[in-house]
Structure formats: structure tokens, C-alpha cells
C-alpha positions as CSV (number, residue, x, y, z in Angstrom):
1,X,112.0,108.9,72.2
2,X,113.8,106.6,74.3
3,X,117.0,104.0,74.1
4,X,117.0,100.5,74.2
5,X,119.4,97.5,73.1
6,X,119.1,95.6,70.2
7,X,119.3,91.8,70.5
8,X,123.1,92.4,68.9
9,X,124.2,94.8,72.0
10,X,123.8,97.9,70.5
11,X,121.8,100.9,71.4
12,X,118.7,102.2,69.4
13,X,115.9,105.1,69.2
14,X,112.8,104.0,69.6
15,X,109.8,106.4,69.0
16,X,107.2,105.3,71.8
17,X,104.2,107.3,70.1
18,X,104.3,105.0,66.7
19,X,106.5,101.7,68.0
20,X,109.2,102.0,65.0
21,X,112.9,102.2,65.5
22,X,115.1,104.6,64.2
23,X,117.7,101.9,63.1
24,X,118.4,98.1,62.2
25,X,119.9,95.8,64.6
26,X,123.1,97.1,64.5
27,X,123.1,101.1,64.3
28,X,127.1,101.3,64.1
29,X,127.4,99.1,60.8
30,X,124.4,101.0,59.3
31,X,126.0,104.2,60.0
32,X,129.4,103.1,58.4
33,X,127.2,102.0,55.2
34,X,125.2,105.8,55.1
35,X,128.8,107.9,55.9
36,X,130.3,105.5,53.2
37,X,128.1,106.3,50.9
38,X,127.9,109.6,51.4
39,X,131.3,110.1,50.8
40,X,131.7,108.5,47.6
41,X,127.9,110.4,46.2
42,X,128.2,113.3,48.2
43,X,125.0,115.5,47.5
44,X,125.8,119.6,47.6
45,X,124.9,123.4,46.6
46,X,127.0,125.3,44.5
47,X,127.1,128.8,46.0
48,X,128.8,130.6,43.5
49,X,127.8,128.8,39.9
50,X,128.0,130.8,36.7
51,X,125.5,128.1,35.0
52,X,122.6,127.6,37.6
53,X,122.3,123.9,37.7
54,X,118.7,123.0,36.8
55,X,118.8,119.2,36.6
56,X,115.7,117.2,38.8
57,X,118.9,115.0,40.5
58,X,121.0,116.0,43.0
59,X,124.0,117.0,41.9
60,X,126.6,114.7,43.5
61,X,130.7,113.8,43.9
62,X,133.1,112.1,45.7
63,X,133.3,114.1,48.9
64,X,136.7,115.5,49.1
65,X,139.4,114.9,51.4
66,X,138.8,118.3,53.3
67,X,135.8,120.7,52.7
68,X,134.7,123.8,54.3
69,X,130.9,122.9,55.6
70,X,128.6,120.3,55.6
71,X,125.2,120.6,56.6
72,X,123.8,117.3,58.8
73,X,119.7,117.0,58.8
74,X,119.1,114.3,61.9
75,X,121.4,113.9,64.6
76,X,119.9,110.3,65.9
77,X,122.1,108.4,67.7
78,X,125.7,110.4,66.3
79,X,127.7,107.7,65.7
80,X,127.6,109.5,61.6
81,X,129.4,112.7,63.6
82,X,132.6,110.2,64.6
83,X,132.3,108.5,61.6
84,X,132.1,111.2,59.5
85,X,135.2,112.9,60.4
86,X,137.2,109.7,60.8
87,X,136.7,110.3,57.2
88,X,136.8,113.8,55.9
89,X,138.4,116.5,57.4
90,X,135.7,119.3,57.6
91,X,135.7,122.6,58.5
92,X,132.2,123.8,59.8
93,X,129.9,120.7,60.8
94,X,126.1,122.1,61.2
95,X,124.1,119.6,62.4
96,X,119.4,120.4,62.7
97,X,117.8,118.4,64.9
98,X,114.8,119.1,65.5
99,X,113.8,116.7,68.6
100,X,115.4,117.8,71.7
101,X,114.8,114.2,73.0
102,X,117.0,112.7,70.6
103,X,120.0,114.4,72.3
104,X,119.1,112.8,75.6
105,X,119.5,109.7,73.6
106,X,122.7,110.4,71.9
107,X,124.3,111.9,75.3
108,X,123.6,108.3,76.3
109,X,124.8,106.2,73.3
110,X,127.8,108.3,71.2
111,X,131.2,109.1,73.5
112,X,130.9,113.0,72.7
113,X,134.0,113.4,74.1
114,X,135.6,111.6,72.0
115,X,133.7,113.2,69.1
116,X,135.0,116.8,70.5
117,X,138.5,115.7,71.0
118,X,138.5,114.4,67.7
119,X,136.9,117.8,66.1
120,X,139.3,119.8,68.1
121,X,142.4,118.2,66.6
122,X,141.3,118.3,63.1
123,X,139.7,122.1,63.7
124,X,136.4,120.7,63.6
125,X,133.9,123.6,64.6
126,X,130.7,121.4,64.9
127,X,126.9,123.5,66.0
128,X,124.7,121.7,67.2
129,X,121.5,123.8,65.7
130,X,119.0,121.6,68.2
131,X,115.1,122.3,67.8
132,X,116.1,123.4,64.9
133,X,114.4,121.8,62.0
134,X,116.8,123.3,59.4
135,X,114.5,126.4,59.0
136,X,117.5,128.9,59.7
137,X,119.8,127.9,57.2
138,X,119.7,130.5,55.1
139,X,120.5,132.8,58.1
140,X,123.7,130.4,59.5
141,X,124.7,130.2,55.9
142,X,124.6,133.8,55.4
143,X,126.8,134.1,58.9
144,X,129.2,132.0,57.9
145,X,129.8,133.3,54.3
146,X,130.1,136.5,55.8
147,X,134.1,135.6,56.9
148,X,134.5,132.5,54.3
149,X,135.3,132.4,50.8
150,X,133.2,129.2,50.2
151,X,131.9,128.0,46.8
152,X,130.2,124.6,47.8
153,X,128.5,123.3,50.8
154,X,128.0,119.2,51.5
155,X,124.3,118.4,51.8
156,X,123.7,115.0,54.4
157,X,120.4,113.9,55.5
158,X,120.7,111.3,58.5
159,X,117.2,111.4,59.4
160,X,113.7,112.3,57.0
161,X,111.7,114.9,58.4
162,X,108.7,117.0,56.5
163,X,110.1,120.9,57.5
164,X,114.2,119.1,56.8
165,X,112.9,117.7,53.7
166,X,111.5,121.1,51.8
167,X,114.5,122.9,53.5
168,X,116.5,120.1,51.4
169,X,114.7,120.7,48.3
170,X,114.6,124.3,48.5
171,X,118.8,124.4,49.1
172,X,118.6,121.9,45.9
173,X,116.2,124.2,44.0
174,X,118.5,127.1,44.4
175,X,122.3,125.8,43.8
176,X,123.9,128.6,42.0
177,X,122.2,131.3,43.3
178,X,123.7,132.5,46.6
179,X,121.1,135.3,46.6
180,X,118.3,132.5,47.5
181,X,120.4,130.2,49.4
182,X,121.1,133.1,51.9
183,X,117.5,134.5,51.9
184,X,116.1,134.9,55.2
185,X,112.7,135.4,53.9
186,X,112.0,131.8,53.4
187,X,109.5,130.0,55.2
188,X,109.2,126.4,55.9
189,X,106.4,124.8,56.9
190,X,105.8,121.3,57.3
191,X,103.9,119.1,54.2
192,X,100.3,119.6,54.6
193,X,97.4,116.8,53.3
């Protein structure tokens, strides 16, 4: 992956082995769209239900004004990190990536400082989980309900990936059941043809 500019001035990903971008000509206004939705639909996982939800939709709300975690899937440029918590107030900010040469291209393109001074002041605690494809979160979940009384977790896919997407569906899948959601004998493997 590399950065370029867009013919509006802004940065971009570009994947050199297929030729497509990551996002339109202006990254920062798509982001705002994606956070703002996501904040008014946010998807998540019950992790303490007493009716295990089994609907084929996500289950969704209005994302509150504080939460305890929400898992990111894609870390692309960042911007969604500042946006996001010029939003929400969250607790635990996980974000998978699973391409370490995307964070060469955000550490040139998003002002992490400004990110971390941002999470500091709202007690942000962001992990970066990077080549990681979202395959340990039933282990990080597990860690961090192991000193947390936490009954949902926010659900946000920036970026489509095969191994993100069944780790996605799986956490979906298994809402309610904490038992699952925390099982470290899950295996993800990307889709197969």
C-alpha cells in the first residue's frame, strides 16, 4: 500500500497489487458519513442476554453518549479514530488491522498525536491490535471482561476483509452467549472458493 493525493488535496491508500483505492476523493468527508452513521445504527453483541437474539440482522441502536468498548475492524487512513471520539466518549477502543503497511500510511496522513491527546483527556485506552486480523478477539475480550462489568460491546467495520468478516459474523452469531464470545478455541480462516 502506499499514499497519494487525490485531485481534492487529500490523502488516500492505494493498493499497488490490484490499482483500487481505499477511498473516494475526499477520505475526511467519507469518514464523517461512515462515523455518522455508525453512531446513529450502531451494530453490537450483547454479552450478558437472557433471550439469545437469533434474528439474521444486526442488531443495532443509537450509539450512546459513552460506552465501555468498541471493536474497530480496518484501521485505513484513521481519520474514523478522531472522528469517532469527537463523538462518543469510549472507554476501550480495539482497533484489527491486519496490514502492517496500512500504519505506515496512517503515521503519514492522521495527526496521532492529536488522536492520543484527545484519548488521553477523555480516558480513551485505544490498542492498536496490528497484524491482527480480528482472530484474537475472543481472547482480548475475555481479558478485558476479566476487570469489567460490561454487558454490550460496539461492533465497527471500517474496512472488509475475508478472516475480519467471519470474525464479524461469528461475534454476531453468538450475541447473548458470553461463553462463545470469549472462546479461545475459535478458528478463523479466511473464505475459501
Amino acid at each position: 500500500y502506499s499514499i497519494f493525493c487525490t485531485c481534492k488535496g487529500e490523502l488516500n491508500i492505494v493498493d499497488f497489487a490490484t490499482g483500487r483505492v481505499w477511498y473516494s476523493d475526499s477520505p475526511f468527508d467519507e469518514v464523517a458519513d461512515e462515523v455518522q452513521s455508525f453512531c446513529q445504527q450502531a451494530p453490537f453483541i450483547d454479552l450478558n442476554a437472557t433471550v439469545l437474539a437469533q434474528t439474521a440482522s444486526w442488531q443495532t441502536e443509537p450509539l450512546p453518549a459513552s460506552v465501555d468498548i468498541v471493536l474497530m475492524f480496518g484501521l485505513g487512513l484513521g481519520y474514523q479514530l478522531n472522528e469517532l471520539l469527537q463523538n462518543v466518549r469510549v472507554k476501550y477502543l480495539v482497533v484489527y488491522e491486519p496490514s502492517l503497511d496500512t500504519l505506515l500510511c496512517t503515521m503519514q496522513a492522521n495527526d496521532w498525536q492529536q488522536l492520543f491527546e484527545t484519548a488521553a483527556a477523555l480516558g480513551t485506552q485505544i490498542f492498536l491490535q496490528l497484524g491482527n486480523d480480528g482472530s484474537s478477539v475472543p481472547e482480548d475480550l475475555a481479558e478485558l471482561l476479566q476487570t469489567e462489568q460490561i454487558k454490550r460491546v460496539y461492533l465497527y467495520r471500517h474496512r472488509f476483509h475475508p478472516v475480519m468478516d467471519k470474525v464479524l459474523n461469528t461475534l454476531h452469531e453468538h450475541s447473548g452467549n458470553r461463553g462463545m464470545l470469549t472462546n479461545s478455541s475459535q478458528h478463523f480462516s479466511s473464505y475459501t472458493s
